[in-house]
N, C-alpha and C positions, 0 to 999 in steps of 0.2 A: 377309813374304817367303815366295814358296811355296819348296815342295821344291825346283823346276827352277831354281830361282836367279833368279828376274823378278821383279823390285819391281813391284807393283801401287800404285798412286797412289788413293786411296781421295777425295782433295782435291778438291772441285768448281774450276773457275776462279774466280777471283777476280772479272771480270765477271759471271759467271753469279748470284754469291752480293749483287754491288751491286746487279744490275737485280732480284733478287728480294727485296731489301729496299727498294730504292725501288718497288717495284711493291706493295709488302706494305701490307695495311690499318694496322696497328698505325705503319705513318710515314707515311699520310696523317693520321691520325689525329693524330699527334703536332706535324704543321705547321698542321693548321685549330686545336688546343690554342693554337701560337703566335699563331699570325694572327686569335684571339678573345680571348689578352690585348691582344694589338699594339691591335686595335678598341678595347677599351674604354680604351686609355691614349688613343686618339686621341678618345674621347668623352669623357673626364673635364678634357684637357688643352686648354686652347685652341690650336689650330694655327694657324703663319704669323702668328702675332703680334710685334710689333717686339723687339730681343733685349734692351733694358734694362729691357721690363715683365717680361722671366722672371728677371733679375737682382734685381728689386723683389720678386718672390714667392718666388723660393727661395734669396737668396742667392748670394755667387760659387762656393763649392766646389760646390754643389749643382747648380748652372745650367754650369759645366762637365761636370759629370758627364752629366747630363741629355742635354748640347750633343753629346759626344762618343756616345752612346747614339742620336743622332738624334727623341728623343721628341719637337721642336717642331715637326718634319714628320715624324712617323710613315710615313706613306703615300705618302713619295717615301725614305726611308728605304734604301741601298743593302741593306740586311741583309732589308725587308720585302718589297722586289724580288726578293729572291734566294731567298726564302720561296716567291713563288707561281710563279716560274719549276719551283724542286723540286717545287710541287704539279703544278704543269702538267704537270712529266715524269712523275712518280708517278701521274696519272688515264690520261695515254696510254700508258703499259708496261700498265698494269691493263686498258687497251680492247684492246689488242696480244695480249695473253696473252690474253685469255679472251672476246672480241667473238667470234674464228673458230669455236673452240670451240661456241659458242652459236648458231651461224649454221648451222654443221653439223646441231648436235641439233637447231634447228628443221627444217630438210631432212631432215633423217633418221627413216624411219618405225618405227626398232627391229624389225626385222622379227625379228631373230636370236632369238627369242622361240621355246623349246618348252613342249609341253605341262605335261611337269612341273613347269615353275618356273609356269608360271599358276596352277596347283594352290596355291602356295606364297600368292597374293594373298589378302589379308583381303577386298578385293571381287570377290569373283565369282561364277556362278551357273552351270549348268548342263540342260542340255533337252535336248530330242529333236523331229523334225519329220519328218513322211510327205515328204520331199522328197529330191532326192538331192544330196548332199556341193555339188556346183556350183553347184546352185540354191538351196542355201540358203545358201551362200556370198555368192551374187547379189544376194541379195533382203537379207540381211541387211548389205550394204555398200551397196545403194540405203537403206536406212530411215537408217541413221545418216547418210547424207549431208543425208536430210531431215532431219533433227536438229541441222544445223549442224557435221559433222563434213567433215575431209577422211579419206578413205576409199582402201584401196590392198589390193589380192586379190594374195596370194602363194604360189602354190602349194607345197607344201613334200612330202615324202617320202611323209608317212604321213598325209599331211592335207591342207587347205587352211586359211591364215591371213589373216583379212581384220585389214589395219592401222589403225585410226585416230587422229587425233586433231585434238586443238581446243584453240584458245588457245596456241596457241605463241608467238604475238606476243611473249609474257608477255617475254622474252628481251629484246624491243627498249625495255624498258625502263629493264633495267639499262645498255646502251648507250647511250641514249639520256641518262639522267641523270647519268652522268658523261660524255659528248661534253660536255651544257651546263656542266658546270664548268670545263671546256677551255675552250668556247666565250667564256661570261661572266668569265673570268678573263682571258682577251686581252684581250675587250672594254674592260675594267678599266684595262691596260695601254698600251691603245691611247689611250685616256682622262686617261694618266696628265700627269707631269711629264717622263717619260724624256725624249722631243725638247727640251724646256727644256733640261735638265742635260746633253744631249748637246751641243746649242750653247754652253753654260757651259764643259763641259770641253775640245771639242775647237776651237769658233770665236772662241774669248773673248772671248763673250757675258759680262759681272758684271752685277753689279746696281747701280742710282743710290741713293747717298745724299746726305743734301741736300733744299735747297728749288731752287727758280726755274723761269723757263720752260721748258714743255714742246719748245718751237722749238729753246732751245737746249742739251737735254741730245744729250752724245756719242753717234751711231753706236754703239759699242762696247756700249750699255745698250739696245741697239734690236733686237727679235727681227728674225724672218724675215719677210714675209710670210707667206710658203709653209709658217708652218708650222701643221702637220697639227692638235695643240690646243692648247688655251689654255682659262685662264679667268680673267679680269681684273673691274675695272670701270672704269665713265666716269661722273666725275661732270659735270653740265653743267648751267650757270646759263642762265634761263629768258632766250631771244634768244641763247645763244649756241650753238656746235656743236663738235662733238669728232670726231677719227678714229683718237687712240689711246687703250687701253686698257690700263690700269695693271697689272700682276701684282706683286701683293705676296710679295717673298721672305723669309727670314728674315736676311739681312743687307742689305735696303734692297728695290727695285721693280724690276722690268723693264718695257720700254716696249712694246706691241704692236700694233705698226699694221694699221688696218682697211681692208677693201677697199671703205670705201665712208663717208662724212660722215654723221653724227647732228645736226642742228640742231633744237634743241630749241625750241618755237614757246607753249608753254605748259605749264603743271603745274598740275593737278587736284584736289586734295583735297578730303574730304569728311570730316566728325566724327560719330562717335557723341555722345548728348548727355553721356557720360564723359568726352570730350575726350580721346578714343580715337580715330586713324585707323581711318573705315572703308572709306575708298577714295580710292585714287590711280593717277592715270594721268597719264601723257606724252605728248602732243601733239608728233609728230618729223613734220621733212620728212628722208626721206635720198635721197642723192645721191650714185647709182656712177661712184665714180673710170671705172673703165673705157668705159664709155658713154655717161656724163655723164648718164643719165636722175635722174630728181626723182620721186619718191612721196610722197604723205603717207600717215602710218600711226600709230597709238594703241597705246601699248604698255602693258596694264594688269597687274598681282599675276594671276598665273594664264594669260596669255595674251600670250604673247613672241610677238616678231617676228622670223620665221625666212626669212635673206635669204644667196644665196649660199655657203650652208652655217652660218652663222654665226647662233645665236640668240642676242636681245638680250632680258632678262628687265628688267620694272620690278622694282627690289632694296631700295630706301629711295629716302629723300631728307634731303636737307640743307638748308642755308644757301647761298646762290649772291653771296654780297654785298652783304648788307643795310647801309641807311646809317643812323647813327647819331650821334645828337647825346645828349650826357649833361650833366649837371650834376655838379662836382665839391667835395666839402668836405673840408677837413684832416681828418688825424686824428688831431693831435699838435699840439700847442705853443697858443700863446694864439689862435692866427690862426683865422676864423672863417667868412671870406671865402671863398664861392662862387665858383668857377668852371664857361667850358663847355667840353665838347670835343667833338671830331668823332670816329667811328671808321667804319667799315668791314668787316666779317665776313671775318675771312684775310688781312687787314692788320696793321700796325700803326700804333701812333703813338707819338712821344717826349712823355716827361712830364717835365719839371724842376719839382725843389722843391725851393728854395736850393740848396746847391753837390752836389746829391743830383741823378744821370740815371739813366730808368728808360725803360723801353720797354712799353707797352703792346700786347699781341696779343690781338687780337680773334677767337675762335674760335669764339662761336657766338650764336646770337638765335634765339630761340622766341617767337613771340607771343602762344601757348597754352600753359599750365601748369593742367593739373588735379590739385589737390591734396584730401587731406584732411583738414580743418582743425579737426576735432572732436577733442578731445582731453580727457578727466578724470583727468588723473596732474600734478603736480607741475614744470614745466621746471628746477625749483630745486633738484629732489630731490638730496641726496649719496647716491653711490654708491662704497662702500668701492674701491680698487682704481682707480678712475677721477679722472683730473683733473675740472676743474669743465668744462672747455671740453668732455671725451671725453662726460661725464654731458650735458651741455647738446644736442650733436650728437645723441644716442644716444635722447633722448626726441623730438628735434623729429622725427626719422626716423619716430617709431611714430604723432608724429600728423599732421603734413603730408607723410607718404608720396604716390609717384607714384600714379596712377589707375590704372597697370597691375598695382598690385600687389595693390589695396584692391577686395575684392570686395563692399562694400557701397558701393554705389553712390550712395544716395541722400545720403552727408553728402560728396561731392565736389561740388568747385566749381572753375570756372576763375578763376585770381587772377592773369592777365595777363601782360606780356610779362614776360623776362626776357634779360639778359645775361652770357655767359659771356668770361671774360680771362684773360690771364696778364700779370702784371706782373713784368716782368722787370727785376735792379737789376742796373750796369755789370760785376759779376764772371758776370754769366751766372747767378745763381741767380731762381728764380723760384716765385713763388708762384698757384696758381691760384681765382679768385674767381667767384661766378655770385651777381648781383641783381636783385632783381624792381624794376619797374617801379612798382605799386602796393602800396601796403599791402595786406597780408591778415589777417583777422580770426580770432585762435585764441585760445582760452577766453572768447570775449566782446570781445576789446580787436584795436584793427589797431595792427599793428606790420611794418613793413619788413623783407624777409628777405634779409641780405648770408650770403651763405655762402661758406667759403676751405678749403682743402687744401692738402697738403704735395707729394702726387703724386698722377697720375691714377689708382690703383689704391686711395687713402681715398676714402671718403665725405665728402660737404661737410658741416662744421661751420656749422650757421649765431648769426650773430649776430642779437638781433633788436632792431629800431630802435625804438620806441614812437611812435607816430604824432602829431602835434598837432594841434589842433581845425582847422586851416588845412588837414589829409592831407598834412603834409611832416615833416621831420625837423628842418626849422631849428634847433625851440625842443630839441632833445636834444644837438643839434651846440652851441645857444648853453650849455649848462650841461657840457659838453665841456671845449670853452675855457673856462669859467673855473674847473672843477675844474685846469688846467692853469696857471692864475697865482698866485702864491702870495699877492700882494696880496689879490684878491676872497678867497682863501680865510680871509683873517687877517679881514677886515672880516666875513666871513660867521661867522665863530669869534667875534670882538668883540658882531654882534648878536644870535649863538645865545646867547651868555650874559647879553647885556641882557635878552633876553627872559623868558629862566628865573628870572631873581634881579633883578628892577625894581626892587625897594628896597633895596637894597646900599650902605647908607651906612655904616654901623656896622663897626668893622675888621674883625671876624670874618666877617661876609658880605659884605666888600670882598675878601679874602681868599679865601673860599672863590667869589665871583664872577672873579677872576682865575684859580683854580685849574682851575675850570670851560671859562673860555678858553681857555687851554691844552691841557686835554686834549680840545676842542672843536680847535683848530689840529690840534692831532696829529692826530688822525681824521682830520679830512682830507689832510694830507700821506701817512699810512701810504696811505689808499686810494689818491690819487694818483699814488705810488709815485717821484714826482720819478726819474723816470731808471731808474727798476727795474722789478720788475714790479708791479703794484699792482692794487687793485679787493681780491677776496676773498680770495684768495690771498695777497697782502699782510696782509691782516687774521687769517688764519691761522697765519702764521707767525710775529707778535707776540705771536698768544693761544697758541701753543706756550710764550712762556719763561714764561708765569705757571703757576703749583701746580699741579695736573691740577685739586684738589680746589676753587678757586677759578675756574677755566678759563669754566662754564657762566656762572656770576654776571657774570665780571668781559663776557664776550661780550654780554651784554642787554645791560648798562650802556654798551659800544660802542655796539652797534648801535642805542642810541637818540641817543646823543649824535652817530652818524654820519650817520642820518634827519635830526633836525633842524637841524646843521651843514647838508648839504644843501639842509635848504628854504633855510636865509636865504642859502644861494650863489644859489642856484636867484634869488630875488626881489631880490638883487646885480645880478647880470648884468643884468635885466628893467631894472634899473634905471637901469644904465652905460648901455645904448642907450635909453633915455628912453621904455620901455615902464611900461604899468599893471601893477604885481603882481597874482598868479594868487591867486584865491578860495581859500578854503583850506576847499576842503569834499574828499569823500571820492572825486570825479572827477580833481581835481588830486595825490590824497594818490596813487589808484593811477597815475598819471601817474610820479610819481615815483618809486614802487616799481622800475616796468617799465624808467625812466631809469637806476636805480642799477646794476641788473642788468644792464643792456646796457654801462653805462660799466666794469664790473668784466670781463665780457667782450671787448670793445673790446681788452683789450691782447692777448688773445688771436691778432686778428684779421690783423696784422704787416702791414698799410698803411697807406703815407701818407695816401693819400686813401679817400674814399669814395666811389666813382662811380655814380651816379644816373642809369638811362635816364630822359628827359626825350621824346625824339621818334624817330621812325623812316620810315623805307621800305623796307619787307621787299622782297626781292630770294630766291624759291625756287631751286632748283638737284636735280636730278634723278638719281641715284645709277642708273644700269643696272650690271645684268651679260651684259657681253659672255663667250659660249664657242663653242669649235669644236670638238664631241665624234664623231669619225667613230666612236667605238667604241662607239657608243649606238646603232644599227642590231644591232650585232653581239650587245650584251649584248639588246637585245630576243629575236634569234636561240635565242640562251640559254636565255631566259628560256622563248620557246614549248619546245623541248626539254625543259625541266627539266619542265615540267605534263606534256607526251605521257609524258616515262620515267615520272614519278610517277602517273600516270594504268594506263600500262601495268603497272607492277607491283602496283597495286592494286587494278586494277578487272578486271583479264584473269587468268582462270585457268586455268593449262595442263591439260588431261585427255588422256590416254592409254589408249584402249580394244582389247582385244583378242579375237578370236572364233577360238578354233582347232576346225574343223570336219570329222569326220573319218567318214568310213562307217561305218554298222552296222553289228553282226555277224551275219554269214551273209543279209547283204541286206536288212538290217531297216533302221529310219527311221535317220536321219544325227544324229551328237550334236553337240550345238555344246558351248564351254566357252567363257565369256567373263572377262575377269580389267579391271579398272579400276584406276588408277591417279591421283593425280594431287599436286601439291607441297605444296597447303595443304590439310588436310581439314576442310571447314567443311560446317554446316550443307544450304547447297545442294548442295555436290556430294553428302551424304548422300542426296537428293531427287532429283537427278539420277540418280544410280545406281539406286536403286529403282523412279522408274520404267523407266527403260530394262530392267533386270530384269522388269518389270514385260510392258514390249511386245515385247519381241523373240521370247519365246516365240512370239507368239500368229502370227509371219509365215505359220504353214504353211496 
């Protein structure tokens, strides 16, 4: 408070103190900090993915949290919108305050410049010329012009001041590369989702969950035309045509209709000899609603078709409904009996097995599989910590890996079609399955690869089938079933021990021949597991109640007496259907090795059946991405801006030269005094200065 009694207010406005913190470096700074985590959450996290696969990877507490945070669309995100809106204000308060500023000082020649502060310059120089004040005033604002300068004579009190300078532009740099942040930040926006989520909130627009025809989902799931972008895709089966295009939301799709038909007329692929796509293209006729005109046109990887504003990218491709015929076998109970069936890619089909209904959905067909089939590790290997099935999945992964993964090329091989399912049982739970077609050959032997999961987020566990000399699985399905009857197994226990102990007449080896049986029956029942789980794991959990310290012993003695129980089940069955027993050389022995292992696995597998492709006709289908980005003109816009400002502040150097030129004394030559200046001191302008020091003398 002064003396006079008047409160002085020392307080800026409160406006005055917002626009100078939102215009402040230190909270632009602080919102590109946000908006380069926000980035890399949206590059680590997959975006727009369905909401029960982030329930599968993180959990419900987690996936709400997540949910409520918005991280599964980051970039439609209310909180990340409202991030580059504050930048957007923040870059234009920053062009606002200080673009005039700099527009001025370029127009401005600093003339207000006396001799004594030039004095004050670390560059300057000093001379004299037989010329008078005017003319060399003249002559010295003529050379610097030829030197690239602009030049401006100001006559002043006690002297005359000739003004220069060069590179001023420098100025429209900084301008220029924050306009482009402005710029490219619209663009961004205009690019975005907003008109989506605007029709969502204000025209209610939701999204479709659910299957069924495109014909007949609700109006209410149907964008605008008219509207400004989008970005979807259209999948389309070869002969067939599409005119909307899907947008996938995180609570189900929205439908976006096109201003114009895609009929899809053929699909193109070509292979690397890795059985690697190396090109594919679409063969479309389209056809504008409006006009009714017809085009053909080829849409390849690299080279969209850009029609009506709307560019249609080749994006993959799929399955378009391939037909399918399989061969089916139990895979449970004594029944052995083959059947066929039909399927469809994106269909389904009903399965009955006895008073059991299940639904088969057919989800995908590949007729190319390039695998890696070389492998020198163990498939048997135990691994502490891991079931047998996790250990079994876990090796076949490191050796029949995909070709995209395997960068040794030369032990890849295509091992033919395959089929992908879900088999679905009446309460809606479902399991999913992918089998190949042919046997494929790893460590030497061909074995059939049935592979099953729990959810689409595991890896496929495979089982693998041992081939027979005929290249089918029959003779491993027929020792299947009769691991599964308890008759064949008692006879098979009856001839393993006839076999072992032939001369058994005497009580003591009639005894220990029955004893032999026995424990030959049990073997087989424990592996069978009658209704449990069984194979090795079963055999595991019996060698649990023995000693630790008898544990190893008593397992050999299993595992021989469960070998050979085996063969004679094995040469049972051959026998029940009125086949010749198998030679029993070391072809047959590993036969049965590979049999045992797979029947141990098997229970893993949780199917009835085992479906076998048998025949096909592939049916392609053509995955585009339709978008309509008006804000891609504009970020280009940006983009040239951003190189000029970056260009300008780095390649343009402001100099500022000054001559103040004043008469002799008592009529003697005229003295110049020149003073230079400039923002960055580098090298050239060192070289520059010196020479001009250098010539400006010499004008007289």
């Amino acid at each position: 408070m002064s003396t006079t009694g008047i409160v002085v207010n020392t307080r800026r406005p409160f406006l005055d103190e917002a626009v100078e913190l939102v215009s402040s470096m230190r909270f632009a700074i602080s919102l590109l900090t946000i908006i380069s985590i926000a980035a890399m959450i949206g590059t680590v996290l997959t975006q727009n993915q369905p909401m029960p696969n982030y329930v599968n990877q993180f959990g419900p507490f987690w996936f709400d949290v997540f949910d409520k945070l918005g991280l599964y669309a980051v970039y439609s995100a209310w909180w990340f919108l409202l991030i580059l809106v504050f930048l957007i204000l923040s870059t234009a308060l920053c062009i606002v305050r200080n673009a005039p500023k700099m527009i001025k000082d370029m127009r401005s020649w600093r003339e207000n410049v006396r001799e004594t502060s030039l004095r004050n310059f670390h560059h300057k120089a000093e001379w004299t010329a037989q010329l008078s004040r005017a003319e060399l005033a003249a002559q010295s604002a003529a050379r610097l012009v030829d030197a690239g300068y602009s030049a401006k004579i100001v006559e002043k009190e006690n002297g005359t001041l000739v003004a220069a300078k060069k590179g001023a532009a420098n100025k429209f740099g900084y301008i220029f590369a924050h306009s482009s942040i402005i710029i490219i930040l619209v663009g961004g926006m205009l690019d975005s989702d907003i008109p989506i989520q605007f029709q969502e909130w204000f025209l209610g627009k939701t999204p479709f969950v659910g299957g069924g025809l495109i014909s007949e989902i609700p109006e209410k799931h149907r964008l605008s035309l008219a509207n400004p972008t989008y970005r979807g895709n259209t999948l389309i089966p070869e002969g067939q045509s599409s005119d909307i295009a899907v947008i996938p939301r995180s609570e189900g799709s929205l439908l976006q209709p096109l201003p114009f038909t895609i009929q899809l007329k053929r699909f193109n692929i070509d292979f690397y000899s890795t059985g690697m796509p190396k090109l594919f293209a679409s063969e479309v006729v389209i056809r504008d609603h409006e006009t009714g005109k017809t085009f053909p046109a080829t849409i390849k990887v690299n080279e969209p078709l850009i029609y009506k504003g709307v560019a249609v990218y080749q994006s993959s491709f799929e399955d378009g409904g391939s037909k399918l015929k399989l061969v089916g076998y139990p895979m449970s109970g004594t029944d052995q009996a083959s059947f066929t069936m039909d399927g469809e890619v994106n269909a389904s089909t009903p399965l009955q097995r006895g008073a059991d209904e299940y639904t088969v959905e057919w989800s995908a067909f590949r007729a190319i599989n390039v695998e890696n089939t070389v492998g020198n590790q163990d498939l048997r290997a135990v691994t502490k910590g891991q079931s047998l099935n996790e250990q079994f999945a876990a090796k076949l992964d490191k050796n029949s890996g995909s070709a995209g993964k395997n960068a040794d090329n030369k032990n890849l091989k295509n091992v033919g079609p395959s089929v992908q399912y879900k088999l679905r049982d009446k309460t809606g739970q479902a399991r999913e399955y992918q089998n190949y077609m042919q046997p494929v050959t790893i460590d030497g032997v061909q074995v059939f690869l049935a592979g099953v999961r729990a959810s689409p987020n595991d890896p496929f566990s495979y089982l693998r089938i041992p081939s027979d000399e005929a290249h089918t699985v029959k003779e491993w399905m027929r020792l299947r079933a009769a691991l599964a009857d308890p008759a064949l197994r008692e006879l098979a226990a009856v001839r393993y021990a006839r076999r072992a102990m032939p001369a058994a007449s005497n009580t003591p080896a009639a005894t220990l021949a029955r004893q032999l049986q026995e424990s030959s029956s049990k073997s087989l029942d424990i592996f069978a597991g009658d209704g449990k789980q069984g194979g090795y794991a079963a055999v595991s959990r019996f060698l649990e109640k023995i000693p630790a310290a008898e544990q190893e012993k008593a397992a050999n003695i299993f595992m021989k007496i469960l070998n050979g129980t085996l063969w004679e089940l094995w040469q049972a069955a051959r026998e029940k259907e009125g086949l010749a027993p198998v030679a029993g050389d070391e072809k047959q022995a590993r036969f049965l090795q590979l049999a045992t292992n797979a029947l141990s696995d098997s229970f893993f597998y949780g199917a009835p059946v085992y479906l076998q492709p048998d025949e096909f006709v592939e049916v392609k289908a053509s995955v585009l991405q339709v978008t309509r980005s008006p804000g891609k003109a504009v970020v280009y816009l940006g983009c040239v801006f951003l190189v000029l400002g970056v260009f300008a502040m780095f390649y343009i150097r402001e100099r500022r030269l000054w001559i103040w030129v004043r008469d002799g004394e008592a009529g003697g030559p005229a003295h110049a005094l020149m003073a230079m200046s400039t923002q960055r001191k580098t090298l050239d302008f060192e070289h520059e200065f010196n020479d001009l020091k250098a010539k400006l003398p010499q004008l007289a």
